[in-house]
N, C-alpha and C positions, 0 to 999 in steps of 0.2 A: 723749437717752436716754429711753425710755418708762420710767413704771411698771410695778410688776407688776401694777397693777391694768387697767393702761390693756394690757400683754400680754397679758392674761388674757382680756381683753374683745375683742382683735385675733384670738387663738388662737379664740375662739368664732364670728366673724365667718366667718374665714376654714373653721372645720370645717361652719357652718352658718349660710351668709347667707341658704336659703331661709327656714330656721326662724325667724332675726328680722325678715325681712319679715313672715313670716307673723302675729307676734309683733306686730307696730306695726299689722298691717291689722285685727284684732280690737280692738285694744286703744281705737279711735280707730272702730269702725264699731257702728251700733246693734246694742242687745242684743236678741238676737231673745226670749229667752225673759224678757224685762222686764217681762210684761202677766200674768208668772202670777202665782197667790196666794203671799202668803209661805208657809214654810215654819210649821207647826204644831207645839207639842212636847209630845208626849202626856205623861201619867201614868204611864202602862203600859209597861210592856218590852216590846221588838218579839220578833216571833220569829223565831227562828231556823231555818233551812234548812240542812240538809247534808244530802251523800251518803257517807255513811260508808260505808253499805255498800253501794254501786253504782249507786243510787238517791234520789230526793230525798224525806227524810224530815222532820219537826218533830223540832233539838236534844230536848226535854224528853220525847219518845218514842222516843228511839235508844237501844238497848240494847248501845250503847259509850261506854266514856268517851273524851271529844272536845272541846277549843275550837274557836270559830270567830269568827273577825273577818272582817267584811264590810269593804268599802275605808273608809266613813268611819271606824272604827274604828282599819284601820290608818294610816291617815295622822294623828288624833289620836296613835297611839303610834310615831310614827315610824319605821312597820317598813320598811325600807328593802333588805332582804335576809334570807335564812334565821335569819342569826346574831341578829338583832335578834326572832325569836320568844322566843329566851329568857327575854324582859321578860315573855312574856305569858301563858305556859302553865308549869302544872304539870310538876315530873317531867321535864324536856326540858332538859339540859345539851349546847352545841355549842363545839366546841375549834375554833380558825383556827391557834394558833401551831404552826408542826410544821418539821421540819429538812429541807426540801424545797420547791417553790411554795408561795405564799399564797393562793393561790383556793382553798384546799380548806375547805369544811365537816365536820367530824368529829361527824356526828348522833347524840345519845345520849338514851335516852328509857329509865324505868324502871333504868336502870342496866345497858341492853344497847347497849353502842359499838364500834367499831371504829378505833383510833387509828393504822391500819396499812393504810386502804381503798387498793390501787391498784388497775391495770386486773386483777391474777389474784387480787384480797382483796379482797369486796365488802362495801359498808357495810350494818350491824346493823338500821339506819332508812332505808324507802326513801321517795324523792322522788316527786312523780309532779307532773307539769303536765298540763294538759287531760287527764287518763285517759293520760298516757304516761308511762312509766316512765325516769328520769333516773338512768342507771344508775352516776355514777363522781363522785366529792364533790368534783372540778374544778371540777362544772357549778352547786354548791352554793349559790356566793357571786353568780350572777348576777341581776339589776337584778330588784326587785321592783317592776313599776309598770301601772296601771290594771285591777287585779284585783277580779272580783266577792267572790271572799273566801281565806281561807285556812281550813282543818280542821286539826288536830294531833289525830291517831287515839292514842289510847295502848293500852299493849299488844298482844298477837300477832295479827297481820291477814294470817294466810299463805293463809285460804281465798280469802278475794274479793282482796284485793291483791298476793298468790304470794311467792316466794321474798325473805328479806333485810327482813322485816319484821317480825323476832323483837322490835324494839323497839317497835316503832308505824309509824305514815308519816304522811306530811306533802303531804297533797293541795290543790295549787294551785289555784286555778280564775281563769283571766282573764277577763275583760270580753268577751263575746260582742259582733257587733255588731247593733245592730236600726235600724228604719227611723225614727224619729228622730234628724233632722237635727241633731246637735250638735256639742259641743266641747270643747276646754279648752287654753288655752297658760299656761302656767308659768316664771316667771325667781325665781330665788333667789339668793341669795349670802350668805356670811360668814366666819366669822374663819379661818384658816391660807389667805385667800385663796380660799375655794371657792366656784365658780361653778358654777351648771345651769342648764339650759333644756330643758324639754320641754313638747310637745302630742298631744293629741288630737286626732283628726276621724272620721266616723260618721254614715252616713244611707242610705239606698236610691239603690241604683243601677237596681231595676225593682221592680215591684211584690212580686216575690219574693226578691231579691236583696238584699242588705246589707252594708255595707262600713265597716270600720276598720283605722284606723295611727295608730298611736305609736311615740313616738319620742323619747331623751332622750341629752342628751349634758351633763355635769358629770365636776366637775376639785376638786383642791385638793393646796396645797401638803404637806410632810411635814408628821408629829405631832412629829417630833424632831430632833436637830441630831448630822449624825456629826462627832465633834471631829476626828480624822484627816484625815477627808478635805476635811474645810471646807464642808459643805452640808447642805442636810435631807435627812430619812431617813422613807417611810414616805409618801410624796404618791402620789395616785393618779388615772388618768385612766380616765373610764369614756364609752363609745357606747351604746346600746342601740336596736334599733329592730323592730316585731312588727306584720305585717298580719294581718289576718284578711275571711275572705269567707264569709257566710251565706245558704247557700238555704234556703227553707220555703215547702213548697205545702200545709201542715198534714194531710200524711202522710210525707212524706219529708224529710227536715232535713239538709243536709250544711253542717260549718263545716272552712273548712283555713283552715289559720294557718302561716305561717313569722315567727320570729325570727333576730335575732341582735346578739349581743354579747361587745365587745374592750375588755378592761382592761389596763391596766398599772400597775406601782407601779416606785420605783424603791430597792428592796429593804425588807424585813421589818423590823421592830425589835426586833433580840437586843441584850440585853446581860449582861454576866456577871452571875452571879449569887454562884458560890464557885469557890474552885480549891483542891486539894486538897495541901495541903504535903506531906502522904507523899511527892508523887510531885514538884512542883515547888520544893520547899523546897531546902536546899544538902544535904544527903545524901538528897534523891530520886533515881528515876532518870533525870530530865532538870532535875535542879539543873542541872547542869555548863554547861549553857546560861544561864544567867540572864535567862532567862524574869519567874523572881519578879516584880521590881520592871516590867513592864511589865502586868504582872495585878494588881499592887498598885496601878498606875496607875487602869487599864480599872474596877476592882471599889470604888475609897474616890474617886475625886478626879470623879466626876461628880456632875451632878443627874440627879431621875430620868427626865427627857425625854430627856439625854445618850446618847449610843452611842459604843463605838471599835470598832464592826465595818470593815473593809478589804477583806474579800472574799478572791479568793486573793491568795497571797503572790508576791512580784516579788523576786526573790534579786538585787537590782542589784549586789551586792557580791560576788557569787558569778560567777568568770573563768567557768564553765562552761556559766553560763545558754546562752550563743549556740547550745551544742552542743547543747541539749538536742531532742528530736522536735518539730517543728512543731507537732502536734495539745497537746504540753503547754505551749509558748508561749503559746499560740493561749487556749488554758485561764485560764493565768496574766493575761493584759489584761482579761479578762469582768469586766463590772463589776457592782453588787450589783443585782439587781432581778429582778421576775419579769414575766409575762404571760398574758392568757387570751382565748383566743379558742370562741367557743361558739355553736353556729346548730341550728336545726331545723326540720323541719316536721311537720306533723299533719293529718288527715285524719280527724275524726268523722262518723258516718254513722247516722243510725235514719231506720228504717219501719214504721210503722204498720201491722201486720197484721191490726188484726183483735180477737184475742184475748190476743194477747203484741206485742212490740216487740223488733224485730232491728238490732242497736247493731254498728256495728263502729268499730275505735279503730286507724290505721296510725298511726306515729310513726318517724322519723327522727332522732338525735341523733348530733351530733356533738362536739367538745371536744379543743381541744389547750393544753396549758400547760407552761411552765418556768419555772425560776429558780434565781436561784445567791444561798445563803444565808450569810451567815457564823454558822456553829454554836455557837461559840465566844464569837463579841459584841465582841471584844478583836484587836489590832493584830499578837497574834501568831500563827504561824501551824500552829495547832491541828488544824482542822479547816473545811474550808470543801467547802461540795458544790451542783454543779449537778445538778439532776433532773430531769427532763421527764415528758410523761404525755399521752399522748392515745387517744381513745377513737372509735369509729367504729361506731353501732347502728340495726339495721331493726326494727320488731317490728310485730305483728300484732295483736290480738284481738277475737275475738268474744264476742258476748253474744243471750242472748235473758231476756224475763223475760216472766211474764205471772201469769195465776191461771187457780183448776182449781176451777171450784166459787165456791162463796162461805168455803170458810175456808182456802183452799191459797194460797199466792201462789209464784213459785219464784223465782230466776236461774240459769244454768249458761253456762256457758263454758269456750272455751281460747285458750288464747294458744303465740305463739310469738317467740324473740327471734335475732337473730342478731349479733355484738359482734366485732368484731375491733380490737385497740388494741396499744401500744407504749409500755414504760415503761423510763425510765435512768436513771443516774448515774453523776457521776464525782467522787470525791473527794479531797481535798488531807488527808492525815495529813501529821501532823509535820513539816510542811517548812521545819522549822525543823533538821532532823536537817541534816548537812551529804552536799554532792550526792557520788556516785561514779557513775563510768561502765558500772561490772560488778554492784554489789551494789544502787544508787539510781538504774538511768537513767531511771524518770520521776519523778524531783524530791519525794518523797512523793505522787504518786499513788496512791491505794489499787489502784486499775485499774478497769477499764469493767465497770457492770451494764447489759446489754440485753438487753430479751426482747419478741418479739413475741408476742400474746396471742389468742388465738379464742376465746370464749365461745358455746355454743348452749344457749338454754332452752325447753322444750315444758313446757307443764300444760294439762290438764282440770280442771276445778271444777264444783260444785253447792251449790247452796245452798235449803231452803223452811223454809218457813213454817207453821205449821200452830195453827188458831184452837180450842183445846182448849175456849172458853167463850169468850163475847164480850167476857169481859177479861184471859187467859191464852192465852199462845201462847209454841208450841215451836219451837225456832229449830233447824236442823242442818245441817250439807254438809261437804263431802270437799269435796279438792283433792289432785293428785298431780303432780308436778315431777320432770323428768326434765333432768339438766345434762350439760352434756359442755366440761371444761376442757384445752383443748390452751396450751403451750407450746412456743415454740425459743429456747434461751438464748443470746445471743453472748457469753459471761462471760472476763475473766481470770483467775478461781478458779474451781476447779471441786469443790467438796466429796465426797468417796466416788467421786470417777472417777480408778484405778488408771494409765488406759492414756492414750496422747499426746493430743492432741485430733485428733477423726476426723475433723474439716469446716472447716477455716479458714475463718475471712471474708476473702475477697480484699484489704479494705483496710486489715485491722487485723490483723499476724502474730501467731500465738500466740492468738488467739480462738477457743473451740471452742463448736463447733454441736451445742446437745442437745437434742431431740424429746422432751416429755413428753407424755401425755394421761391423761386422767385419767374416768371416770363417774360420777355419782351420783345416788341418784334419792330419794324419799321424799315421804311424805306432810304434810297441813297437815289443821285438822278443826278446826270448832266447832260445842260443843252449849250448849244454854240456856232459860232459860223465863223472860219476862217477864212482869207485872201489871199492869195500869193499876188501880190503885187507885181510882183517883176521876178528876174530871177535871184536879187539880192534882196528884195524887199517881204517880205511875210507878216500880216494882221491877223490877231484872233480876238475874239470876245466870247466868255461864256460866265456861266451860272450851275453853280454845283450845292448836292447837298450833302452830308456825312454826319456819320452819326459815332459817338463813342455809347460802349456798349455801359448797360448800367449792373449796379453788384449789390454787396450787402459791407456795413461795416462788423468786422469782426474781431473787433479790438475791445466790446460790450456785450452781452447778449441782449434780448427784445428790443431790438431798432429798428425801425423800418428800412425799407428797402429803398436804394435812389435808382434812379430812372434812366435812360439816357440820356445824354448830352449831343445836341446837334446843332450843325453850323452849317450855315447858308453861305454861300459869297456871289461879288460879282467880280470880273477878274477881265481886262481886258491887256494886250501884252502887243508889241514889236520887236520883231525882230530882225536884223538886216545885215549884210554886209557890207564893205567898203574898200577903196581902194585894189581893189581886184585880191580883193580875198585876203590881204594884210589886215586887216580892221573890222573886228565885230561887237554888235551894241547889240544888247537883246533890253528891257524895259517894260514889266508890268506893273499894271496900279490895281488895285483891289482893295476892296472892301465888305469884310464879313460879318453876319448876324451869329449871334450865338444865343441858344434859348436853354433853360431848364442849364444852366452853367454847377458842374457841379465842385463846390467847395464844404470845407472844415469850417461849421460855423458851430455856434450857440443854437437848441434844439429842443422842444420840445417830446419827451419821452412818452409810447404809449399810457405811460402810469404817471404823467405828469410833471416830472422832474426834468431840469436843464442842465443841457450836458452837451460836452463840444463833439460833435458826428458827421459824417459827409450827407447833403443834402443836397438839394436842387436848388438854389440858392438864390436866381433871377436871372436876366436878360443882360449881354453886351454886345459891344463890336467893337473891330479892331479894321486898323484901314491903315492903309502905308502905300508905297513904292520902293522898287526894286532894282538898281541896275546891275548890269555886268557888262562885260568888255573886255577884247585881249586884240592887241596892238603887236606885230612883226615892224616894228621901223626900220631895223636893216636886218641882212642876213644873219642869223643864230641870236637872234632878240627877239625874247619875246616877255610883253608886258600886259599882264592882269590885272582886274582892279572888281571890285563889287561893291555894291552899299545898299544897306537899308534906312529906312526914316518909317518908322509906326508912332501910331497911336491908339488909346483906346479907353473905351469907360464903360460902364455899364451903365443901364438904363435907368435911370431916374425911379427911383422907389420900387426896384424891383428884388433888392438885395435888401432883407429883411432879416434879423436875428432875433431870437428869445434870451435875451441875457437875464441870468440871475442876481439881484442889487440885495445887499446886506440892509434890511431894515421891512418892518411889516406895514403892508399897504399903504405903497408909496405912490404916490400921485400919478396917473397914466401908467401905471402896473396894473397885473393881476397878482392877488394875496397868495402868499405859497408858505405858510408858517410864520418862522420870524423872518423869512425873505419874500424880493415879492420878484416875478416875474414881469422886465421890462422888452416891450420892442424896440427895437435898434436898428434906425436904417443906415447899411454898409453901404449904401450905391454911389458915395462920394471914393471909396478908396480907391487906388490905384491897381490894375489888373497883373497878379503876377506873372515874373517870370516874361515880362515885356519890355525887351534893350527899346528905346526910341530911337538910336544911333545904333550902327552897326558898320565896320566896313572892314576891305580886306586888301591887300596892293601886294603883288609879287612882279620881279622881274628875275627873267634866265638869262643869259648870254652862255650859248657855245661858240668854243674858239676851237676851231682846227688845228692842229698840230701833227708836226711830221710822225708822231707817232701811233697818234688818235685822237684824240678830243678834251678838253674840258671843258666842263660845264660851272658855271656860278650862278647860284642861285640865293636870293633873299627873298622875302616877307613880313610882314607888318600888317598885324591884325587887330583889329579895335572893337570890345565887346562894349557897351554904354551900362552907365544905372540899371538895374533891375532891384524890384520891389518882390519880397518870397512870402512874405506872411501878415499882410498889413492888417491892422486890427482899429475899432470905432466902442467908444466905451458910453454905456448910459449915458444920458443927462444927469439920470437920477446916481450915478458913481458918487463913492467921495473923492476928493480933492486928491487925497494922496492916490487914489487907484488910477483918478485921471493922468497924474504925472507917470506913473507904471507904462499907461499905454502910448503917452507922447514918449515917451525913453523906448519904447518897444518898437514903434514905429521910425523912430532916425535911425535905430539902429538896423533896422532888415532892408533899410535900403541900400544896399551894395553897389559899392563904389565899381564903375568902369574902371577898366583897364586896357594896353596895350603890350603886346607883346612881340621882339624883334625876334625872327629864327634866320638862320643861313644854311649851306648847304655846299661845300664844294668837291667835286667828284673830278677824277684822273681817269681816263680809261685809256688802254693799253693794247691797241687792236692784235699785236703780233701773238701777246697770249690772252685775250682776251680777258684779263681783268681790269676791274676799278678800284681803286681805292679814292674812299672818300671820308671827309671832316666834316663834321655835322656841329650845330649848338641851336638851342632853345632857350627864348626868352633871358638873350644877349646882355641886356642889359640890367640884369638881376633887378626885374619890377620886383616888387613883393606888394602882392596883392591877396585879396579872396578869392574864393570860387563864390562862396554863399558865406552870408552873416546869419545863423540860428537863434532868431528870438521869439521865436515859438511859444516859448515855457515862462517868457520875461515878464507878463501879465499877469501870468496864467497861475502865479501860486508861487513858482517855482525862484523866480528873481535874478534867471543869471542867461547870457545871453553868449553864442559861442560863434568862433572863426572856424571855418574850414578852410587852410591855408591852400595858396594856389603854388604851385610849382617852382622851385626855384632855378637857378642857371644852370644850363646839364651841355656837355657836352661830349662829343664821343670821335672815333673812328673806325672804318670799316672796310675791309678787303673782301670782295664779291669775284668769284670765278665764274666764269659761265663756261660751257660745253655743250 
């Protein structure tokens, strides 16, 4: 019988024996780049390069606020995926646990998110990789690896970055390739069993031609142990692999690049959190079951790495199952786990003309994912749902920029998108209720959501520049976005539709086909005026508008449509140097409006009926400050630090619900049979997905050595309270509902945390390897990501943990060439 180390090691052979030849032929052949100089380590802070705004500028004269890690940077902080920025920027809360697949990143910057992104709900924060735009938080969580740097934009970027970037965005930039001939091969491994191996390669293939691939493939066991089912919970396998090819005759530059990358996990880590005695106790209304004692089980008798998640429920004791429709069988076997599959390509393109520079940016995206979650955490069976999500995008844009004179500079462009995808689910209620043939023939099945989705996006932009003095300058541009959202629903509910269903789906009876579409169109603008004070010193102030694009819910049929979401800010920022370039403090304060905000409320339906749907919901703002800061106190020292302080609320009576109350024409209701229809102002709740605290402290120290270097690195990063799903219950509620929604509300409010990482790396100039010791969250916090009490009100009564990471740590030998 193998080990599982010795498995592990056969599973890597077998997925990738070119790569550990390749691995052993470096590792054992001279170092070509052994004859240069050691590496030097200055006094001074390097500077920083981004293109914020569509262009390459110096950090400490970008009149946005912006982080940026370049790759050394982020491999000292282990950023290994989107979600691991949180460590390192201000103002930038990202959610992974959610009641559906686990690839999703839910990006939330300033305190504008989306917790509810599918393919017809687009996320608040947009992604972008080489200047393409990653339109669907599927595509969120994949491999972050040989990247020239990363930027986190905050605040509204809807001129130059378009629609959906009411929060900020998150601009990728990889590793271009050039004509030096080089390399890198990487093995790592440690504790839950996790293995990786990736390389590099890079050099000219002609005098104008250039050529790179990577490629990496890493494993590891789960974080947790499902007691139930007798195995771990929460391991995951990951591929990744990304070519690129670069022409340059130094007027014409084209770089195309394809990736692609396939994950799997073999299911999420839920587990209970509370269950609600009103409803499961012995005079609930599913006491009669005795439920209790297996949630009293699932909720006191584990540790917290423990799970009694199951997946769906298997009624073996139920004479009926046999009979039941194939497709719910079929349901019932699916075991806990998700999947992501993800590839694209890209097409960058400038020319030199002359006076200005003509840029064009094609992109490709693709992304499909699934997975069947247990909602619930627990052996009984609650709630369990499989969901799927795939996304299919072309998109275009052009650019030109140049100057007009000696104080004009411009950019302008347009773009265009084109997105066609498909989103489902199927879920297991109550199936615990007992089966019948006429009132329960699909066994607690909720019944099928399916909706095919088309998305089209056109905009024009402009943006100049204008040198009021040769140390003030006026900043301005328009932007205009034109959308067009189509849906066709294959649903088994059909909300507000009176008449049969007019379009069967041939394979599923009873599914009816509804054709939505939907337009909308609006503008994005920023104005502003910068200072260069001196040459350490830089002011900016400005005023931005963006917009997130609006969709359809497609979890119902007959709903209407929500609108956009737009955010105003005012934003004003310093930045400066110190010390003769040892010492920098950047610092903005801001303050944003947000109108037509859209949330999951209570809703009136065209046919009259209330029901929970994303709406336009009312008015807020959110206002804070920002700092950052990185300090050289002596040679091979260097010390970071960041923080945010927000706040925010909505407007006073502008967050309005339609809840439905158990009882007929009840006082300040409208009559709805034997319930009556109440208003409900939410404008007191807390805005989710809003840390009020935020901050982040890293220091490096390299030490020279007669042989080469090492480097120490630590971090300490601190996420504060965040609020995911706060809810406001009638006046006219009863007392026991009222206690449901104060239990539902302590509970989504998730606990802050802190997490310690370190980092220490050997490098070895004569053969030019490193080997380094890594660990994560040092101190085994055990915390949440998210607490799911979603459903705790809502009927359902049980409220779920999505556990946060436990203590990991690893080693790694890196060669370069």
């Amino acid at each position: 019988m193998l080990s599982k180390t010795s498995r592990r090691v056969s599973k890597f052979l077998r997925r990738g024996g070119a790569l550990g030849l390749l691995a052993c032929t470096a590792l054992t052949a001279p170092a070509f780049a052994q004859s240069a100089a050691p590496q030097t380590q200055a006094d001074q802070l390097e500077e920083v390069v981004v293109t914020a705004r569509r262009t390459e500028e110096n950090l400490q004269s970008t009149p946005v606020a912006v982080t940026a890690m370049g790759a050394a940077a982020l491999e000292r902080a282990q950023v290994a995926d989107v979600t691991d920025l949180q460590r390192t920027t201000p103002s930038l809360s990202i959610a992974t646990g959610a009641p559906s697949a686990s690839g999703f990143a839910f990006v939330a910057m300033r305190g504008q998110g989306n917790l509810q992104a599918l393919v017809s709900n687009d996320p608040a924060v947009a992604i972008y990789v080489d200047g393409v735009y990653i339109p669907r938080p599927s595509q969120g969580l994949t491999d972050l690896l040989d990247l020239q740097r990363v930027e986190v934009l905050r605040g509204p970027q809807g001129t130059l970055f378009g629609r959906n970037t009411i929060g900020g965005a998150v601009n990728i930039l990889t590793a271009d390739p050039s004509a030096d001939y080089s390399g890198m091969i990487k093995l790592e491994t440690g504790n839950y069993h996790q293995f990786g191996a990736s390389f590099v390669v890079n050099g000219a293939l002609t005098d104008q031609l250039s050529a790179r691939l990577v490629a990496s493939t890493k494993s590891r066991e789960g974080y947790g142990r499902d007691i139930p089912l007798g195995r771990d919970i929460w391991s995951q396998d990951s591929d990744f692999v990304r070519g690129k090819l670069k022409y340059d005759d130094g007027k014409v530059q084209l770089v195309l690049s394809g990736d692609y990358n396939k994950m799997s996990d073999n299911g999420q880590f839920t587990a209970l959190h509370a269950y609600a005695p009103e409803l499961f106790g012995p005079t609930g209304s599913f006491g009669p079951f005795g439920l209790a004692p297996t949630l009293n089980a699932a909720l006191h008798n584990r540790g917290f790495y423990d799970s009694y998640a199951t997946g769906f429920f298997v009624p073996s004791s139920n004479p009926n199952f046999a009979a039941l429709p194939a497709q719910v069988r079929a349901l019932y076997t699916m075991p806990l786990g998700n999947r992501l599959e993800a590839y694209g390509f890209g097409l960058n393109g400038s020319v030199d003309l002359g006076g200005a520079t003509l840029k064009s940016i094609t992109g490709y995206r693709f992304s499909d994912t699934d997975g069947v979650v247990d909602t619930d955490g627990t052996p009984a069976p609650i709630l369990t749902t499989w969901a799927g999500y795939s996304s299919e995008q072309w998109s275009q844009e052009l650019q030109i920029n140049g100057a007009v004179g000696d104080k004009f500079t411009y950019i302008a462009g347009a773009y265009y998108s084109d997105e066609k995808g498909q989103e489902f689910s199927r879920s297991q209620n109550f199936g615990f209720l007992p089966y019948s043939a006429t009132t329960r023939p699909n066994a607690g099945f909720a019944g099928q959501n399916l909706a095919d989705v088309h998305n089209t996006s056109t905009g024009v932009f402009g943006q100049g520049y204008y040198q009021l003095t040769d140390a003030v300058r006026f900043a301005g541009g328009l932007r205009w976005t034109w959308d067009q959202r189509d849906t066709t629903l294959h649903n088994y509910s059909a909300w507000g539709v009176t008449t049969t269903c007019n379009l069967p789906k041939p394979d599923v009876a009873g599914v009816c086909a509804q054709t939505q579409q939907a337009k909308f169109d609006y503008p994005a603008w920023t104005f502003g005026l910068d200072w260069q004070v001196n040459d350490a010193v830089f002011a900016y102030v400005q005023t931005r508008r963006a917009s997130k694009s609006g969709g359809w819910n497609t979890r119902a049929g007959g709903l209407p449509a929500f609108r956009p979401e737009t955010t105003r800010d005012l934003e004003a920022g310093l930045k400066a140097t110190w010390l003769e370039n040892r010492l920098r403090t950047n610092i903005a304060v801001f303050h944003s409006w947000q109108s037509d905000v859209q949330r999951n409320a209570a809703a009136l339906t065209p046919a009259g009926a209330s029901t929970q749907f994303i709406v336009n919901a009312g008015d807020a703002r959110v206002y804070g400050i920002e700092l950052e800061g990185a300090y050289r106190p002596w040679t091979g020292m260097e010390l970071t630090a960041n923080l945010s302080l927000m706040n925010g609320e909505y407007k006073s009576g502008s967050f309005i619900e339609q809840q439905s109350v158990a009882g007929a024409a009840l006082a300040g209701c409208t009559p709805a049979g034997a319930s009556s229809i109440c208003p409900v102002n939410r404008s007191a709740e807390e805005l989710p997905q809003l840390p009020k605290s935020q901050y982040n402290l890293g220091a490096t120290q390299a030490l020279p050595t007669s042989f080469g270097k090492v480097t120490l690195h630590a971090d300490y990063s601190y996420l504060g309270r965040q609020y995911y799903n706060p809810v406001t219950p009638a006046a006219q509620q009863s007392a026991t509902n009222k206690a449901l929604y104060a239990a539902s509300n302590a509970i989504t409010q998730t606990p802050g945390y802190g997490l310690l990482n370190a980092r220490i790396a050997v490098e070895f100039d004569a053969h030019n390897i490193e080997l380094a010791v890594y660990g994560k969250n040092l101190t085994s916090k055990e915390y949440n990501v998210r607490q799911f009490a979603d459903v705790y009100a809502a009927g359902l009564g049980f409220a779920t943990d999505f556990i946060g990471e436990p203590r990991t740590y690893g080693a790694s030998l890196t060669k370069r060439f």
